[in-house]
C-alpha positions in Angstrom: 99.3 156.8 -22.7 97.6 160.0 -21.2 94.8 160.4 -19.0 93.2 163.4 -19.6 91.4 164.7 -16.6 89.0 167.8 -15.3 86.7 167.6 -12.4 84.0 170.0 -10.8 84.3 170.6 -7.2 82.2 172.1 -4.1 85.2 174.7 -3.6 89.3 176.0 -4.7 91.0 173.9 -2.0 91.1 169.8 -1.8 91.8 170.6 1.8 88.2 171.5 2.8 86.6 170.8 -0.3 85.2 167.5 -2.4 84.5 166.4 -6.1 81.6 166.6 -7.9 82.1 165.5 -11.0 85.0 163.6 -12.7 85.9 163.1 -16.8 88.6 160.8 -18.1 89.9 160.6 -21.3 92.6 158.0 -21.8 94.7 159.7 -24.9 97.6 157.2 -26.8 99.3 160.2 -28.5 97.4 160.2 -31.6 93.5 159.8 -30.3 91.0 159.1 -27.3 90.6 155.3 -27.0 88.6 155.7 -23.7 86.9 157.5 -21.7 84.6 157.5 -18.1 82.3 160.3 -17.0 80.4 160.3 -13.6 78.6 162.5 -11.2 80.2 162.1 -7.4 78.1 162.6 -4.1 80.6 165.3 -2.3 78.9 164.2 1.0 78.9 167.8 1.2 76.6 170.6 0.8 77.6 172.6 -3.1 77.6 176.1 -2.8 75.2 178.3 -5.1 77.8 180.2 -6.4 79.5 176.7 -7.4 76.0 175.8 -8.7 75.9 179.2 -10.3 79.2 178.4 -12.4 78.5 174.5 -13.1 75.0 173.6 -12.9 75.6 171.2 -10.6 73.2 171.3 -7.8 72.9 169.2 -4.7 69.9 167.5 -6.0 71.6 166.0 -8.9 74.2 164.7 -6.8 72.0 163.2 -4.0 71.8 159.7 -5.8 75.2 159.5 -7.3 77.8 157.4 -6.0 80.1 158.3 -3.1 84.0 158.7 -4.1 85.1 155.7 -2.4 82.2 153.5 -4.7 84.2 154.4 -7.6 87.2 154.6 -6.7 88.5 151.2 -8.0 86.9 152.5 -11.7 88.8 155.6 -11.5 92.6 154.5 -10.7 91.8 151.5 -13.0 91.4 154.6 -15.9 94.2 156.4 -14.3 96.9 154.0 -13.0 100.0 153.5 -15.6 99.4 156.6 -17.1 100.4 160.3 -17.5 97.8 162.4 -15.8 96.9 165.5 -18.0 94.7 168.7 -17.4 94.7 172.4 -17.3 96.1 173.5 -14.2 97.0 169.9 -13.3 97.7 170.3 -9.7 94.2 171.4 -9.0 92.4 168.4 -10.5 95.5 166.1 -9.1 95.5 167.5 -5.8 91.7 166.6 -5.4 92.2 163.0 -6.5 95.2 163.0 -4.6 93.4 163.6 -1.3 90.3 160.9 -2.3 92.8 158.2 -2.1 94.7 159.3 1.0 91.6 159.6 2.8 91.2 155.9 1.5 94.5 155.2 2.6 95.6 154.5 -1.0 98.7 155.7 -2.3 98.6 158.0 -5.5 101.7 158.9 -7.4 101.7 159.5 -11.1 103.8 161.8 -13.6 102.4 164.9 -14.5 101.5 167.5 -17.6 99.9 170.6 -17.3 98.5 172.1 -20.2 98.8 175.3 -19.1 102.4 175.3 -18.2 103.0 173.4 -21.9 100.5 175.7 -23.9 102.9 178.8 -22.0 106.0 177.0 -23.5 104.8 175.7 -27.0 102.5 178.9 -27.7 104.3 181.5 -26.0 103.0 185.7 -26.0 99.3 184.8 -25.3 97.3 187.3 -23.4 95.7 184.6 -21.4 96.1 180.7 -20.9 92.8 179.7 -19.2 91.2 177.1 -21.0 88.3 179.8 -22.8 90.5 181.8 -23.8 92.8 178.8 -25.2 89.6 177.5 -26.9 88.5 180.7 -28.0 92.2 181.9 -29.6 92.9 178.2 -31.2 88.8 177.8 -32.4 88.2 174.9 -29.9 84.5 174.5 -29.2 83.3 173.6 -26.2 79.4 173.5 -25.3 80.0 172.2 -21.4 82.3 174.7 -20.0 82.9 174.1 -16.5 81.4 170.8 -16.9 84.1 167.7 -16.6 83.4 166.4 -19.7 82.7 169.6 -21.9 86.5 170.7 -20.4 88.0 167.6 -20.5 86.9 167.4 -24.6 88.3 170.8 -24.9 91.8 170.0 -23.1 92.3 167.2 -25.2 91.7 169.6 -28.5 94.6 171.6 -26.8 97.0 168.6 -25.6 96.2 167.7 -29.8 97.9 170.9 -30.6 100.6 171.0 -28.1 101.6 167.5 -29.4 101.9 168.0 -32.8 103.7 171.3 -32.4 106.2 169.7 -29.4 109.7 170.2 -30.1 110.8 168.2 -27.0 109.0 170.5 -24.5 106.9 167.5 -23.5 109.6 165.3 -22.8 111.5 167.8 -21.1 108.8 168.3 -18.5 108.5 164.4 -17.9 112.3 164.2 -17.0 112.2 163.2 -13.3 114.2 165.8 -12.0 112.2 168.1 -14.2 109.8 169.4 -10.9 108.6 171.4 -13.7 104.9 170.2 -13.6 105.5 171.0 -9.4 105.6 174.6 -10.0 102.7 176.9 -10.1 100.8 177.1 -13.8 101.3 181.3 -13.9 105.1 181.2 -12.7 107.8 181.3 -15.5 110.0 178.4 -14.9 113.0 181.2 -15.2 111.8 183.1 -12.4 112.0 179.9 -10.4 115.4 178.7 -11.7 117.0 182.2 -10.9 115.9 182.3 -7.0 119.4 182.6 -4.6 120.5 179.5 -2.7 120.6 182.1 0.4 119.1 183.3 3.6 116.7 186.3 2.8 112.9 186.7 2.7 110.6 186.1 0.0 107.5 187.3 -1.7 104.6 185.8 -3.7 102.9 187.7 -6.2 99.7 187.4 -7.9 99.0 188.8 -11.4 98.4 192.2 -10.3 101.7 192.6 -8.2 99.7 191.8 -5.1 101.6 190.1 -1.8 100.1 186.9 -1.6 102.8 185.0 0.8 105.9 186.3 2.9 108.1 184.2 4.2 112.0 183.4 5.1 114.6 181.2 4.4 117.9 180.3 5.0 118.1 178.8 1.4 115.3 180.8 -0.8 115.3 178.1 -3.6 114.7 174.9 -1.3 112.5 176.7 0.5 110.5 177.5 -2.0 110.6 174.8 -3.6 109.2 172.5 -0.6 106.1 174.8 -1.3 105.3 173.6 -4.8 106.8 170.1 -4.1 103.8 166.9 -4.3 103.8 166.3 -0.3 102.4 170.0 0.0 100.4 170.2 -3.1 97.1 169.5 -1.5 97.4 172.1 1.2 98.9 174.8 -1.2 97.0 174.9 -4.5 95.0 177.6 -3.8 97.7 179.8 -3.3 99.8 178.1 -5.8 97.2 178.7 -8.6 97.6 182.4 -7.7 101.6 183.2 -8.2 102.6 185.1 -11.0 106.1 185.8 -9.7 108.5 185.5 -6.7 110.7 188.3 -5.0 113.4 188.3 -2.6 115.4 190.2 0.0 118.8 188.9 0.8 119.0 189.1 4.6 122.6 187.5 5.0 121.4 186.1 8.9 119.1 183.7 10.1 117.7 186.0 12.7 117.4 189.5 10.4 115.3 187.3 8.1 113.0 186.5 11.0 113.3 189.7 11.7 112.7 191.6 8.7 109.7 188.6 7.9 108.0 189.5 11.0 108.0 193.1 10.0 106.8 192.8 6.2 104.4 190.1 7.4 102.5 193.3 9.5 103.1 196.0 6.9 101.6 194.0 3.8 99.0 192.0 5.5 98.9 188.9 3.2 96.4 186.9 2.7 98.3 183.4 3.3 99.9 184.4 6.3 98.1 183.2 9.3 100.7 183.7 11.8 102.1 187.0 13.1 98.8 189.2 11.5 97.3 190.5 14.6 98.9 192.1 18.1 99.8 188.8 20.1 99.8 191.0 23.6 96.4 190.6 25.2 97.2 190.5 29.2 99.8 192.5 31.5 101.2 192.6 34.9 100.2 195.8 36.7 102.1 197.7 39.7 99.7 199.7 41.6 99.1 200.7 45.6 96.0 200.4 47.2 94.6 202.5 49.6 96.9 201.5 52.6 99.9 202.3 50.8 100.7 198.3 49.7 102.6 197.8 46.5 100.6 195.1 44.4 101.2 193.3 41.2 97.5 192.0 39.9 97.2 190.5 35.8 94.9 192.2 33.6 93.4 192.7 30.1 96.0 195.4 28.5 93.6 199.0 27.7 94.4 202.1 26.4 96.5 204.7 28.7 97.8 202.1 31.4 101.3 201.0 31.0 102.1 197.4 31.8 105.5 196.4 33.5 105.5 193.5 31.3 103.2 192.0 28.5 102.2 188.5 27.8 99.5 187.2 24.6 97.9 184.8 27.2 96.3 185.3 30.7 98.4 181.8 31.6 101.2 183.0 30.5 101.0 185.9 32.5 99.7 184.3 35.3 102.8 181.9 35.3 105.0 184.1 35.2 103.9 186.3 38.2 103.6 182.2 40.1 107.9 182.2 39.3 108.1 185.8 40.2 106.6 185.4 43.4 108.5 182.6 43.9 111.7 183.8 43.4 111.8 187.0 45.6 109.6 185.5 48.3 106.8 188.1 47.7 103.7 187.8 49.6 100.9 186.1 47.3 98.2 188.0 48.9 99.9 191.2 47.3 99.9 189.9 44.0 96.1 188.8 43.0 97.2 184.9 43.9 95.4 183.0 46.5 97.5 181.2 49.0 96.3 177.6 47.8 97.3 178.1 44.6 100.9 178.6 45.5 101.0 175.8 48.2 99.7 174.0 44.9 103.5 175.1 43.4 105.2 174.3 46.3 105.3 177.5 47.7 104.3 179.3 51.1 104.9 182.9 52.2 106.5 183.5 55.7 105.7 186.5 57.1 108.7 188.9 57.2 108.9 192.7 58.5 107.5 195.7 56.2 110.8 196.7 55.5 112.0 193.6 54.1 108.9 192.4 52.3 109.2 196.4 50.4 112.7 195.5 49.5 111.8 191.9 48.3 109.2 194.3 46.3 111.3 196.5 44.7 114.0 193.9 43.3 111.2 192.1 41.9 110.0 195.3 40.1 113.5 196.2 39.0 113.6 192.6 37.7 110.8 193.7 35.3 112.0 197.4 34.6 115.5 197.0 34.6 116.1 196.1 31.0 119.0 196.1 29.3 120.7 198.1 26.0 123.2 195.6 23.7 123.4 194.2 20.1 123.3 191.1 18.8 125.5 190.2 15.9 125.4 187.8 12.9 126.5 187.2 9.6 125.6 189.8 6.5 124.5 189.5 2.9 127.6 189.3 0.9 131.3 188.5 2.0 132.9 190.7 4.1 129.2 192.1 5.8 128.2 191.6 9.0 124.8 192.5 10.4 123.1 194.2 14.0 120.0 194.5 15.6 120.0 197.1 18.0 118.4 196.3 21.2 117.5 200.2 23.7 116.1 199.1 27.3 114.8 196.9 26.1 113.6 198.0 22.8 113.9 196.6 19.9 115.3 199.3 17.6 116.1 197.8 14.1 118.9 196.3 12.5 121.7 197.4 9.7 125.2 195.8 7.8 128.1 196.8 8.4 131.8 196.4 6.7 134.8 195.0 8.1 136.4 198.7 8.5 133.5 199.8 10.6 134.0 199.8 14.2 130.9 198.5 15.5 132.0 198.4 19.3 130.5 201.9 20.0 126.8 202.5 20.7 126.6 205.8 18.9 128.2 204.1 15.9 125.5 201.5 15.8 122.8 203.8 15.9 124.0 205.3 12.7 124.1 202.2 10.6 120.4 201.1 12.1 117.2 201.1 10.4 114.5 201.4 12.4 111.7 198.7 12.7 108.7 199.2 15.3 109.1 196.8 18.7 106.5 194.4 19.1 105.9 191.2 21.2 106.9 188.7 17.6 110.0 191.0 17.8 110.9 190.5 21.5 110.6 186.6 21.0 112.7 186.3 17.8 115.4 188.3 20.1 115.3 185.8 23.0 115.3 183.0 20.8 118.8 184.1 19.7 120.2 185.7 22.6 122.2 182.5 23.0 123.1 181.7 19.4 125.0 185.7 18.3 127.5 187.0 19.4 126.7 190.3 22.4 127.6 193.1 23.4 126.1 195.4 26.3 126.1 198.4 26.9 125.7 200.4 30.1 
């Protein structure tokens, strides 16, 4: 038995939004032998726009029952069968997140017309559910009501069943995952992804980056994106992806590398991390009028170089605290109250000019005296290995090399580098491998 399905909502996501409306048709593979309709109370305001599209308003809501009052009616309609609808991980993913917030399971096999009309009726211009209706005749006088769609889906799901050639039972097969993946992404795009480290791309219809990310296996990776334990949080970027591309980075660290880099160049828009410069606050050197060296945290600004940048004022601020503490500078010198440090266990003991200066200036050299070295890893194919080129400090880029290059001279490495711009992302992804590749410095 199917259980044909299409709901209104007050938004794209089932993360932050709620259902309106809910239609069921209960199908046996030949004809509709039930069905239940009902307005829902979102318990949310509806946006106009959403009003715009459906009709439905918050007024004719107000009085109709909250999701957990009808709960019970709906998995009673739903439970034991296959759940069916156009796009089905949009209408699932809503119900999906009802019940959770109940505290009720809800796990049930999957069809989506969309991804069955793309196999079954293959070369279409379009396959949302108008055009659909409009190509195979299908009338529908509620569209983007649940029931007016719902009636129209189950004129399609007729057609896709009495032209299935196996297709249906092919996506039912539990290892399958084929109703998991996105309703625009050719299954073959999917199935030819590398089982290697690399970054990857999402694409909407126009070409568009929608996601960047890495991987030190593409194909699991992605796949934990369009799997059912991320399918609420995802949809609205799953609904999206036309296709997926990859770069093969070879080395765990490149591909954080080369992620944080395309993350900044492309700007996508379900990326949240990494968009913006992290580095908010510095440590300034300075001397004040009596000739004192100081070290004082401050917002960073345009034309005044920090010796060292941090994305938090605590962060700074700790930092300077172990600074302090570790050259025995004077905290008086270096914008931190006495009390504060006696609160870390620390108190300054006056010491001669000359000595304090010289506790000074290691501490600054500390800061300034960076280092130049490479870090090494594993490459793309067999046979490649990879760099990143670290300058002062710097980060410079990375490159692949051969076997037959000699990659113990500094020169020699600059020539097989590309170059990527240094930022505070790319400083952290440096130190957080510093222990794990293998080094080499130069002086």
């Amino acid at each position: 038995m199917y259980a044909i399905v299409d709901i209104e909502t007050t938004g794209s996501s089932a993360a932050h939004g709620k259902i309106t409306e809910i239609a069921i048709l209960i199908h046996d593979g030949k004809r509709v032998v039930d069905e239940y309709q009902t307005l829902i109370n979102p318990e949310q305001g509806i946006p106009i726009g959403i009003t715009s599209l459906t009709g439905i308003s918050n007024e004719m809501v107000y009085d109709a029952p909250k999701f957990y009052e009808v709960a019970k009616d709906i998995l009673l309609m739903l439970q034991g069968n296959i759940f069916v609808a156009h796009n089905v991980n949009f209408d699932y993913s809503f119900i999906k997140k009802e019940f959770q917030e109940l505290g009720a399971s809800f796990n049930l096999p999957k069809l989506c017309t969309v991804r069955l009309s793309r196999k079954i009726f293959p070369g279409l211009k379009s396959y949302s559910l108008g055009r659909l209706a409009e190509h195979f005749g299908i009338e529908n006088e509620a569209r983007h009501r649940a029931m007016g769609d719902a009636r129209a889906t189950t004129f399609l799901f007729d057609l896709l069943l009495e032209n299935n050639e196996g297709q249906i039972e092919s996506f039912l097969k539990r290892n399958s995952k084929e109703a998991d993946l996105p309703p625009n992404l050719r299954k073959e795009t999917f199935q030819q992804l590398p089982e290697l480290t690399g970054v990857y791309y999402f694409h909407d219809e126009h070409g568009k980056v929608l996601y960047v990310g890495k991987a030190n296996n593409i194909k699991s990776r992605i796949r934990g994106h369009f799997s059912n334990t991320d399918v609420v949080y995802k949809q609205g970027m799953k609904d999206l992806i036309y296709d997926i591309t990859y770069e093969l980075c070879g080395d765990e660290m490149i591909a954080f590398l080369f992620e944080s880099y395309e993350i900044k160049r492309l700007f996508p828009p379900f990326n949240k991390a990494q968009k913006f410069p992290t580095t908010r606050y510095g440590i300034y050197h300075y001397q004040d009028g009596n000739g004192n060296h100081r070290l004082s945290i401050g917002k960073k600004q345009k034309g005044y170089q920090p010796v060292k940048s941090f994305t938090s004022f605590d962060k700074a601020r700790s930092f300077l605290i172990q600074l302090v503490k570790e050259y025995q500078l004077d905290p008086s010198l270096c914008s931190l109250p006495a009390n504060v440090m006696n609160y870390f266990g620390y108190s300054f003991s006056p010491v001669q000019d000359a000595e304090l200066a010289s506790r000074f200036n290691k501490a600054l050299e500390s800061l300034s005296g960076e280092k130049t070295y490479c870090l090494f890893g594993e490459g793309r194919t067999i046979g490649e290995k990879s760099v990143a080129l670290i300058e002062a400090g710097v980060y410079k880029g990375f490159g692949f090399y051969t076997d037959e290059f000699s990659a113990e001279n500094m020169e020699d490495i600059k020539q097989i580098i590309t170059s990527y711009p240094d930022n505070p992302d790319t400083q952290r992804i440096i130190n957080q491998f510093k222990e794990k590749r293998r080094f080499i410095e130069f002086t």
